[in-house]
C-alpha positions in Angstrom: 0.0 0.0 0.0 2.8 2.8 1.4 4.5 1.8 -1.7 2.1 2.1 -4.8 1.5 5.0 -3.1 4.7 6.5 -3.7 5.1 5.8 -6.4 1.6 6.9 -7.9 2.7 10.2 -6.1 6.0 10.8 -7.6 5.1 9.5 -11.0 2.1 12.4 -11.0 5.0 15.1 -9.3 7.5 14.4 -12.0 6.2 13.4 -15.3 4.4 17.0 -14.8 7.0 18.5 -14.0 9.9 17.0 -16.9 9.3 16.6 -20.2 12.0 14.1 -21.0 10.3 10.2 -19.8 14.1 9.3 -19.4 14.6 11.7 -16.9 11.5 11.0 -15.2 12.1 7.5 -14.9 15.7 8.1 -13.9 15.1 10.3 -11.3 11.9 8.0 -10.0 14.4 4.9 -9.6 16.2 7.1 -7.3 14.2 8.2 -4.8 12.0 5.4 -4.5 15.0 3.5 -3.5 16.4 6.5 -1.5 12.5 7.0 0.4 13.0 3.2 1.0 16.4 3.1 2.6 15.6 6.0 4.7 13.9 5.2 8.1 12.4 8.5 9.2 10.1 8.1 5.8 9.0 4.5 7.0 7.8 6.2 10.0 5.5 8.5 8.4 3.9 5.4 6.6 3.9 3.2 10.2 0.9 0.4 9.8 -0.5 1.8 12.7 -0.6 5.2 11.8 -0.3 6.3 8.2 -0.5 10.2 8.3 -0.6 11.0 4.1 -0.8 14.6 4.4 2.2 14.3 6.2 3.6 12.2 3.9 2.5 14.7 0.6 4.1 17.3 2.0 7.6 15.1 2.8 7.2 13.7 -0.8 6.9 17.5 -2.4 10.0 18.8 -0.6 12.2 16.0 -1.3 11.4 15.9 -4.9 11.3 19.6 -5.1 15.0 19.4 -3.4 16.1 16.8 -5.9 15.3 18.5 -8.8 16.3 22.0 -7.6 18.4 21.4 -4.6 18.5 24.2 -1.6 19.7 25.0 1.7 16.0 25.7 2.9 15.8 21.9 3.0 18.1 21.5 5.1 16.8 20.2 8.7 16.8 22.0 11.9 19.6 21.1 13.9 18.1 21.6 17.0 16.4 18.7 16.5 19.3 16.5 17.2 19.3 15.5 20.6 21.7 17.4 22.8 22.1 20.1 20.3 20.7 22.8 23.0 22.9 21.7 25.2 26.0 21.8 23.3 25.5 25.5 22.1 25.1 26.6 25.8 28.2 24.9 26.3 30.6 26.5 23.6 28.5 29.7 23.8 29.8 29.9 27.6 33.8 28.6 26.4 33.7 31.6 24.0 32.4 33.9 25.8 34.7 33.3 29.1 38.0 32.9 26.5 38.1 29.0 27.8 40.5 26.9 26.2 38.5 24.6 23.9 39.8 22.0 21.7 38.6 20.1 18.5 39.9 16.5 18.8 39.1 14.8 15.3 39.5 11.2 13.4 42.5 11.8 11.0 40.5 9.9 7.8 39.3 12.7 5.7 35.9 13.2 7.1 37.8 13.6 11.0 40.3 16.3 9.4 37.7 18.3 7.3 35.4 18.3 10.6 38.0 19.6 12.4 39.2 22.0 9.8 35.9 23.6 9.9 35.1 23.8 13.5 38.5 25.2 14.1 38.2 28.0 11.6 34.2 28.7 11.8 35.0 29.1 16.1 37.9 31.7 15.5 35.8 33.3 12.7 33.1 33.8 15.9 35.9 34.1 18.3 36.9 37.2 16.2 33.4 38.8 15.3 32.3 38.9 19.2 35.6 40.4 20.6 37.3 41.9 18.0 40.3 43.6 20.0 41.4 40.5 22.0 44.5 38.0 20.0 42.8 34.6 19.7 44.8 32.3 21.1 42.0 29.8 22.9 40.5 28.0 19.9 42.9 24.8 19.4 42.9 21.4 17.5 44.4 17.5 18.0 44.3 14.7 15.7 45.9 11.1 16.8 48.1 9.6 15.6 47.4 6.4 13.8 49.9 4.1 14.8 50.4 5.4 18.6 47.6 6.6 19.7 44.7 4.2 17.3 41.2 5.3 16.7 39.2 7.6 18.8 40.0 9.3 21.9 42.9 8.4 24.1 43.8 9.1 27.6 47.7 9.9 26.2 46.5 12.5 23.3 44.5 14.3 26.5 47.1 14.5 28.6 49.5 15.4 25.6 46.6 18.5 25.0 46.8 20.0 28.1 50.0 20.0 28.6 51.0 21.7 25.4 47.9 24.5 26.1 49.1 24.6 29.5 52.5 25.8 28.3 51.8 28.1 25.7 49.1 30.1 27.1 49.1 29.4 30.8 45.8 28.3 30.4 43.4 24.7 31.4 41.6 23.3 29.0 38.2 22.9 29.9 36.4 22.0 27.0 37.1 19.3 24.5 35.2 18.8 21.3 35.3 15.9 19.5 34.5 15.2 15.9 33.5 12.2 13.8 34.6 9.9 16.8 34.2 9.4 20.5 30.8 7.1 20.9 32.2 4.2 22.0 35.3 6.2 24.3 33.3 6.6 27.4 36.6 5.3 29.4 38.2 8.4 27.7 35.5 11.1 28.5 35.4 9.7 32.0 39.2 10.4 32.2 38.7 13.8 30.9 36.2 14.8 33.4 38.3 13.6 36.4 40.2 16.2 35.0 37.4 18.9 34.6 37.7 19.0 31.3 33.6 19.3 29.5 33.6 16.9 26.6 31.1 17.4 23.4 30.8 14.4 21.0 30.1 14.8 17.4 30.3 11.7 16.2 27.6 9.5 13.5 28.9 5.9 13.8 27.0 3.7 15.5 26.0 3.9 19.3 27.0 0.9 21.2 24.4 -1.2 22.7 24.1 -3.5 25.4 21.3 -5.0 26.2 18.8 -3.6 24.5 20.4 -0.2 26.4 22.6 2.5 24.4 25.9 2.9 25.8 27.1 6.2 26.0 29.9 8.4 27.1 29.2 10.6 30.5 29.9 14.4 27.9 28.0 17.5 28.3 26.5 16.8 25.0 26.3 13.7 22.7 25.3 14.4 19.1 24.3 11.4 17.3 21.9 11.1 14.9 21.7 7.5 15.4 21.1 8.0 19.0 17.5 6.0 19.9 14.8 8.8 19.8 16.6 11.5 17.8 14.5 13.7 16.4 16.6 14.7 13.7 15.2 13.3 10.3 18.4 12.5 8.2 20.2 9.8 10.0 23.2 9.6 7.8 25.7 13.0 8.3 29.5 11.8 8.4 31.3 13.7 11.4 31.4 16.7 9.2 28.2 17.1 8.8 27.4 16.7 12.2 30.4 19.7 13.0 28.3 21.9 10.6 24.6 21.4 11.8 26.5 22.5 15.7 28.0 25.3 13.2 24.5 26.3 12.0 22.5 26.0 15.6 25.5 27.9 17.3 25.4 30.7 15.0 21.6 31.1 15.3 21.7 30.7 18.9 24.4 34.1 18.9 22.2 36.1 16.3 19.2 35.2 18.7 20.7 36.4 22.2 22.3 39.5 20.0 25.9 38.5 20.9 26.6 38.5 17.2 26.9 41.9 15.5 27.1 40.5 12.1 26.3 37.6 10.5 29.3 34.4 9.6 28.6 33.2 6.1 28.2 29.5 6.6 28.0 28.9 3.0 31.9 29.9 2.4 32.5 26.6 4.6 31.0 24.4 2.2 34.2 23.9 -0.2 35.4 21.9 3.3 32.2 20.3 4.2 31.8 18.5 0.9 35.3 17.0 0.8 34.2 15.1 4.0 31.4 14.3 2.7 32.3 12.8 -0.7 35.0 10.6 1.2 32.9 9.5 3.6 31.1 7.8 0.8 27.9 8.0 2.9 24.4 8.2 1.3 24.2 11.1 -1.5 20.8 12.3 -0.9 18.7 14.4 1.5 21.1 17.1 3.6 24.3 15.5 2.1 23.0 16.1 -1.5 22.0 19.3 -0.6 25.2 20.4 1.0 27.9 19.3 -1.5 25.8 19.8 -4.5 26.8 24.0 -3.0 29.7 22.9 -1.5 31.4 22.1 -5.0 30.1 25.4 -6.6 32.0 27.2 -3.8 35.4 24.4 -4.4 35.7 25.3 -7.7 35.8 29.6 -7.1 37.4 29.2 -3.6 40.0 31.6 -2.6 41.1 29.6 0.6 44.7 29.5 -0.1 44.7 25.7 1.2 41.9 24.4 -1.8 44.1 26.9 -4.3 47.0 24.4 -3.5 45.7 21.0 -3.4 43.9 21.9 -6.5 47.8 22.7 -7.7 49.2 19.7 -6.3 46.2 17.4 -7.9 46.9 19.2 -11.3 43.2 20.5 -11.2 43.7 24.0 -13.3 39.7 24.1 -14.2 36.4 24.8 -12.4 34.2 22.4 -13.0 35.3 19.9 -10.5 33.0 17.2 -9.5 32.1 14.6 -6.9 34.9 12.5 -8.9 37.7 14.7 -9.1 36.8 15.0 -4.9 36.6 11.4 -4.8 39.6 10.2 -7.0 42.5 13.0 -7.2 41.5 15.2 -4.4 40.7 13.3 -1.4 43.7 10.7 -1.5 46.2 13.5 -1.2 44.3 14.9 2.1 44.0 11.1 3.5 47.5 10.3 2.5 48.6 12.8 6.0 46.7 10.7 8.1 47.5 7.4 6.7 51.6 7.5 6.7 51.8 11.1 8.0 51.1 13.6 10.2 47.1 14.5 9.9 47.4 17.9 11.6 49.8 19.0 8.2 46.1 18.9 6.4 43.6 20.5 8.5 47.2 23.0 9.0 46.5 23.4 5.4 42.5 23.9 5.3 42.9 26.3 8.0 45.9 28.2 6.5 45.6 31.7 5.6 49.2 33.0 4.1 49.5 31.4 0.5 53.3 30.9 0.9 52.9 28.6 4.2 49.8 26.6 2.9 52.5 26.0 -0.3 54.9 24.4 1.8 52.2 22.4 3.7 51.0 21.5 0.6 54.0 19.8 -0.6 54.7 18.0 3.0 51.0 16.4 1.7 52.3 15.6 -1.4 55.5 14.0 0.5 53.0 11.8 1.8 50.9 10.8 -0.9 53.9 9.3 -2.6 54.6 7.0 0.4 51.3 6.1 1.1 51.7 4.7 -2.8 54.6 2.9 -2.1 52.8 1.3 1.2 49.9 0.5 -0.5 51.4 -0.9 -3.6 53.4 -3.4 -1.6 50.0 -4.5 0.8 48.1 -4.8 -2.7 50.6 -7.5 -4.3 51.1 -9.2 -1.4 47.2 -9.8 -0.7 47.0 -10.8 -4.3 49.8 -13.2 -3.7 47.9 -14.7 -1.2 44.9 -15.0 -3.0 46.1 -16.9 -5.7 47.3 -19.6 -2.8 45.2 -22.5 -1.9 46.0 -21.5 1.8 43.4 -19.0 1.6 40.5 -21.2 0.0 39.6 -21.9 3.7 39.2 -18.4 4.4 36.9 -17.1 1.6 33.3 -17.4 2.7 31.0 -14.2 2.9 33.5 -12.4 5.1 37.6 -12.7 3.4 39.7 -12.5 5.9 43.7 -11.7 5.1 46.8 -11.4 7.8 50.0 -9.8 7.0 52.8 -9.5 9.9 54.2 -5.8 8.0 51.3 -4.1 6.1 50.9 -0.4 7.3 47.7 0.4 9.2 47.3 3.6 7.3 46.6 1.5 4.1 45.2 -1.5 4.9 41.6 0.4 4.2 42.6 1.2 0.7 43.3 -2.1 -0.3 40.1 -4.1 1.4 38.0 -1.4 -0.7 39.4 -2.3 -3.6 39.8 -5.9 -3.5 36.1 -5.6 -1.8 34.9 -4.4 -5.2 37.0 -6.7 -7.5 35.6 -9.7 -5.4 32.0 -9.1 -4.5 32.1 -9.9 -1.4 33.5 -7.9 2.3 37.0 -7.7 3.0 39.1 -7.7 6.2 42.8 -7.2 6.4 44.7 -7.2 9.5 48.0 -6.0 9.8 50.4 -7.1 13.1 52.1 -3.9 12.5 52.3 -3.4 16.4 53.8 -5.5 18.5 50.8 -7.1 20.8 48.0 -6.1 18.4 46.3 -6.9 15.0 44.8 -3.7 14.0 41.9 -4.2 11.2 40.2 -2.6 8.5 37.2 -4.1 6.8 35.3 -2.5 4.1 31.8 -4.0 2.6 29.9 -4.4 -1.0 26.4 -4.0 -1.9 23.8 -4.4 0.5 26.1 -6.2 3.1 26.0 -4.6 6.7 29.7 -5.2 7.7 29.1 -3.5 11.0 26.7 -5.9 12.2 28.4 -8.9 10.2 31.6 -8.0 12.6 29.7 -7.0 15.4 28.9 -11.3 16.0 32.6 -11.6 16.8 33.5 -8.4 18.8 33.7 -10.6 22.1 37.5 -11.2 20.3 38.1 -7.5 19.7 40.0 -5.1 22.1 38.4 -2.1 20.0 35.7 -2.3 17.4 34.0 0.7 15.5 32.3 1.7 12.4 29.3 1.6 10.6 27.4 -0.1 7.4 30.2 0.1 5.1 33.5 0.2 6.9 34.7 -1.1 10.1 37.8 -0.6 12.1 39.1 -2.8 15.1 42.0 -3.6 17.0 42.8 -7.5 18.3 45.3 -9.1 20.7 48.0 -11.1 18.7 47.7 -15.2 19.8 44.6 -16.8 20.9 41.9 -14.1 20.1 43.8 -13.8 16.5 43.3 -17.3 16.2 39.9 -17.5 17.7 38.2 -15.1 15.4 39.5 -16.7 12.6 38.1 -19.9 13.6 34.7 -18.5 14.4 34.6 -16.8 10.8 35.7 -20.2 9.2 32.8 -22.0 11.3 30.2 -19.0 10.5 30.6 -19.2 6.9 26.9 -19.4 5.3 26.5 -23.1 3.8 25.9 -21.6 0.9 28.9 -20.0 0.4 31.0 -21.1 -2.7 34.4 -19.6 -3.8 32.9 -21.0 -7.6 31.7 -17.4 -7.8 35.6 -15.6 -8.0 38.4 -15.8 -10.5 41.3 -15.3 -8.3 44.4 -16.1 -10.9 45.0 -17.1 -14.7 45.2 -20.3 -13.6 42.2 -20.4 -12.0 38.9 -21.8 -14.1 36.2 -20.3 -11.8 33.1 -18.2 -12.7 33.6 -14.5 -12.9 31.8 -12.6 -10.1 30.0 -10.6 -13.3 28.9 -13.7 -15.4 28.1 -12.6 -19.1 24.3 -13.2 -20.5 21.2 -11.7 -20.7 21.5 -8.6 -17.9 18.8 -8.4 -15.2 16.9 -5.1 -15.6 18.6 -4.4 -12.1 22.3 -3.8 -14.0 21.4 -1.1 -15.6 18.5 1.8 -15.8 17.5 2.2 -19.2 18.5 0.7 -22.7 19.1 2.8 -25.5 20.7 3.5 -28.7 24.2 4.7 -29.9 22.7 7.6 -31.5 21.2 9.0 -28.2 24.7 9.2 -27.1 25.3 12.4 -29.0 21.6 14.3 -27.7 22.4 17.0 -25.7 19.4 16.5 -23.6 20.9 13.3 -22.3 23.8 15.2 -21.2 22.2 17.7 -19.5 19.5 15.0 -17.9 22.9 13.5 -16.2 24.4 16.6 -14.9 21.4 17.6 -13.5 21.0 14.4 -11.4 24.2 14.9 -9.4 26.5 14.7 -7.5 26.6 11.5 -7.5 27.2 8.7 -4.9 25.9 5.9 -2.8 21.5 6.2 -3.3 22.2 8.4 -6.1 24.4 6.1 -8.1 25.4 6.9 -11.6 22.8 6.0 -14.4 23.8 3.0 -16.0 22.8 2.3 -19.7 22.5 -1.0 -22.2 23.4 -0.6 -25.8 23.1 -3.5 -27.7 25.4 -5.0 -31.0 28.6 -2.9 -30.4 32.2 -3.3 -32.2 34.9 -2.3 -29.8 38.4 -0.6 -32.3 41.4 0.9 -31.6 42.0 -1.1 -28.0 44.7 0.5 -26.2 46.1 -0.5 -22.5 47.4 2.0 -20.2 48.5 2.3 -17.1 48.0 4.3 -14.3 50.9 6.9 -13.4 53.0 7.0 -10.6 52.0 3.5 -10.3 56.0 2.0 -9.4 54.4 -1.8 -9.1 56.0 -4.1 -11.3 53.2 -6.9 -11.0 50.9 -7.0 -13.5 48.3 -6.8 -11.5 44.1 -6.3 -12.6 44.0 -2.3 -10.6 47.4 -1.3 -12.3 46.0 -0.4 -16.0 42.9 0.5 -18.0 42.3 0.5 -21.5 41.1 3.2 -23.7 39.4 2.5 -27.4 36.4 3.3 -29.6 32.6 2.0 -30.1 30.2 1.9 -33.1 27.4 -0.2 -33.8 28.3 -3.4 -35.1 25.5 -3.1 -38.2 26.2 0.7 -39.3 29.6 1.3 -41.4 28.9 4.8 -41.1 28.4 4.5 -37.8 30.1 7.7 -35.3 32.5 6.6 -33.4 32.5 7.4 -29.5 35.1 7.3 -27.0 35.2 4.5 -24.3 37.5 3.6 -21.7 37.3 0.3 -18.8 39.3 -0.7 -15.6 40.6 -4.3 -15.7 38.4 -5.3 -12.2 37.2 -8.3 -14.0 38.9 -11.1 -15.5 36.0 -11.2 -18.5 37.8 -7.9 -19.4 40.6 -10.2 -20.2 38.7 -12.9 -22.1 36.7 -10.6 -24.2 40.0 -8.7 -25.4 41.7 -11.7 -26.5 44.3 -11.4 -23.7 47.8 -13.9 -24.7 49.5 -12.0 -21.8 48.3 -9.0 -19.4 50.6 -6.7 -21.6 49.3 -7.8 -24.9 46.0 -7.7 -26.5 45.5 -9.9 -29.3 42.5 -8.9 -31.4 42.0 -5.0 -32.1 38.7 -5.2 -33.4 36.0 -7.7 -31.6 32.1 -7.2 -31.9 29.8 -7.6 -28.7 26.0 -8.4 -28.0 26.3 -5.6 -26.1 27.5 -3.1 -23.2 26.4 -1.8 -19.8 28.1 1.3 -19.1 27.8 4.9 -17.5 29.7 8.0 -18.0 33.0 9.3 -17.2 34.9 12.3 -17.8 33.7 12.7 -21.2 34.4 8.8 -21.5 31.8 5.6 -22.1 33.2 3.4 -19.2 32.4 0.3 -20.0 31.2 -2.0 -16.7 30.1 -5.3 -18.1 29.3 -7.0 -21.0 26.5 -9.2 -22.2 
């Protein structure tokens, strides 16, 4: 009922509204699938209770925001729980020139979260007492390998000493930013030392018993928390860092302490970096916000975006949610993943353009170790796969040791080899002497928080949410333990007949050709549409795209694929051959049209029926150069036809 009502709704709202029935249907697909993930809209339509107006008006704003995205839709902060609280608290810190200090993850979402709390709480700091030096408003990332995820009682202790010494002041209030749920040890420690403690955190709330468990702060902001009232469950830490930006700043205007009004907007060039690597859910408030956000990255003046644009070789403005994603991202990630993360939000935060140059190159510095780290991780798991040692281990959940991979990379490489297998990945590393510290990352529909959660009786520390997880394990019997509950766990119906692991290997491809399920792919069309503006425009419109608000994927049928090319990535040093390590570039037409156009096309090697349809003799040679198709799935890609599968 709830749902042919939906759809009988927004089939009326937007066939009315577009003229193109591509576009309509496009756009449909989407939100149907986004109003069915999202759990404040299964509310409204409770069996017990339907409430349709409510629902109509819902509908007519979220369409109306898809179609024509704006900040009006954005939700009311105050309606996350604690929020109240939380602005009385800094209010009072800035007001009394307290020492207050941002204390954020050092992934990308952590740094960009910090980056804008720092510089937004100065900017306030400034506009309410103008004549005083600001020297109270200060920031602390861990570090990855010392201090692990979250808060620790060291990094505190580290804090106020260094405040202590430099400005002969306590600190007294301690923010933290996409982290700190599960650290209620930590916030306990902090307020033995009368330190307040705000969490801004969106991973999910540790329960016991039916009972959330949650650290003793002044305020805990959580979305996720049970009975939040705020609608859109699904901020990253950033996020969360600028709804306490957007209630704090109305909560000043209000009680008139603010003369003039901070332009939240400019913040959004930060904002959407965390969101976009966060790879949460691209629709609702984080649609809305870097859908702006990337109109203000590509004419930003902050001297820190002028110079990772520079250092990313990014000399236009158009920049999208795949230049973010791909070239600008990494670079920011790289200081917290073999580096030093407080060099990037140094950089975000930077005002002189000569000193955010030189930070910029330290990033750089990083980024080209953090290759070198990851290259060796990724050949050695691939190694390993192609071993019958790990035959054992591959059930729903893959499980991979290694005694020397680097912690900061070990998520890379589970996301990647994630998506070339299908299936979730987990790689431990026993970096550290006593510990196995972990990073998992998930495919598809699979919840790898709660997959992992089954065997966190083994882990020390444990953390994450849906798509990625993060845990630390004692070295010896709970190693072994966990491994042997995975191995006993794994679904009966499991088969490792579903992945090709190696050349020699004859086992199914995970993407099996034949007829594609109406599921791979959105609409089927013809070459010739290719070249209608209208499509074009259709697809611009829909972004930015992401997870929700995936690409659209089209099927063209009877294709000849010419003028194959390999490549390979740059600044790629590997010397194996391996499937993530080259791409290939070439031209379509229809297979029946001699005067057919030709259009550009491009695919990654992720699948070995890359190799069989090329005509592979080697992974360096490609032995036929003209080879006709029953067809291709594929979406676009920087002006490309990136070809995802054949049929």
């Amino acid at each position: 009922m709830e749902k042919e009502y939906v759809y009988e709704y927004l089939k009326g709202c937007l066939f009315s509204s577009l003229d193109n029935n591509t576009a309509a249907s496009l756009i449909l697909k989407r939100i149907v699938s986004q109003l069915d993930f999202d759990p404040f809209f299964s509310d409204i339509f409770s069996k017990n209770h339907p409430v349709y107006g409510h629902a109509d008006s819902f509908l007519s704003c979220f369409i109306d925001n898809y179609i024509n995205p704006s900040l009006k839709f954005l939700n009311d902060p105050f309606l996350i729980t604690d929020m109240d609280k939380a602005v009385a608290r800094i209010t009072k810190a800035i007001l009394e020139d307290e020492a207050v200090c941002i204390y954020g993850d050092y992934d990308v979402d952590g740094i960009t979260a910090t980056s804008f709390l720092v510089s937004f709480l100065r900017e306030l700091k400034k506009l309410m007492k103008p004549d005083e030096y600001d020297r109270s408003i200060f920031f602390k990332l861990p570090d990855r390998i010392k201090d692990g995820y979250g808060l620790s009682t060291e990094p505190i202790d580290e804090i106020c000493d260094s405040i202590k010494k430099n400005t002969d002041k306590s600190l007294s209030l301690l923010i933290t930013v996409d982290l700190g749920i599960t650290d209620t040890v930590e916030v306990s420690y902090a307020n033995s030392k009368n330190i307040d403690v705000i969490i801004c955190d969106h991973h999910e709330v540790p329960v016991s018993e039916g009972k959330e468990i949650l650290p003793e702060g002044v305020a805990v902001l959580n979305p996720k928390r049970k009975g939040d009232k705020f609608p859109f469950k699904f901020l990253p830490g950033v996020g969360i860092a600028f709804n306490l930006g957007i209630a704090l700043r109305k909560h000043l205007v209000k009680e008139g302490l603010l003369t003039s009004y901070p332009n939240l907007k400019d913040y959004l060039d930060i904002v959407c970096l965390g969101i976009i690597a966060d790879i949460v859910p691209m629709y609702g408030d984080n649609r809305t916000l870097t859908y702006y956000g990337l109109k203000i990255l590509n004419g930003s003046d902050r001297p820190g975006i002028k110079e990772l644009k520079r250092i990313c070789g990014i000399y236009f403005d158009n920049i999208n949610e795949s230049d973010v994603a791909w070239k600008i991202t990494p670079k920011i990630n790289a200081a917290g993943r073999v580096g030093n993360p407080e060099v990037a939000v140094e950089l975000l935060t930077q005002r002189d353009p000569e000193v955010a140059y030189g930070l910029a190159q330290e990033l750089e510095s990083f980024n080209k170790k953090r290759h070198l780290f990851e290259d060796n991780c990724f050949n050695e798991t691939l190694t390993m796969l192609s071993g019958k040692e790990t035959e054992e281990k591959t059930g729903q959940l893959l499980v991979l040791e290694g005694t020397s991979w680097h912690p900061g990379v070990i998520g890379i490489v589970s996301s990647k080899l994630a998506e070339y297998l299908q299936r979730p990945v987990l790689l431990l590393t026993g970096y550290k002497d006593s510990v196995y510290i972990g990073s998992a990352r998930s495919c598809g529909n699979i919840d790898i928080y709660a997959l992992l959660k089954n065997y966190e009786r083994f882990f020390l520390k444990f953390g994450g949410h849906k798509m990625a997880c993060g845990l630390t394990l004692e070295k010896g019997e709970s190693l072994h333990g966990f491994i042997a509950a995975v191995k006993k766990d794994r679904p009966s119906n499991s088969s490792d007949t579903e992945i090709i692991l190696d050349d020699t290997n004859d086992k199914k491809s995970c993407v099996p050709y034949g007829i594609p399920s109406k599921a791979d792919y959105d609409e089927e069309i013809t070459l010739r549409l290719l070249s209608d503006d209208k499509l074009s425009y259709i697809i611009k419109s829909m972004s930015p795209y992401g997870p929700l608000n995936e690409q659209p994927r089209f099927l063209i049928r009877n294709i000849t694929l010419l003028d194959i090319n390999r490549r390979e990535f740059k600044n790629r040093k590997s010397k194996k051959n391996n499937f993530s390590n080259c791409y290939f570039t070439l031209n379509i037409e229809e297979s029946y049209n001699d005067n057919a156009i030709k259009h550009r096309a491009m695919m990654f090697n992720r699948h070995k029926s890359t190799e069989n349809i090329l005509g592979f003799n080697d992974c360096n040679k490609i032995s036929a150069n003209k080879v006709a198709v029953d067809g291709i799935i594929f979406e676009f890609f920087n002006g490309y036809i990136k070809i995802l599968n054949f049929i």
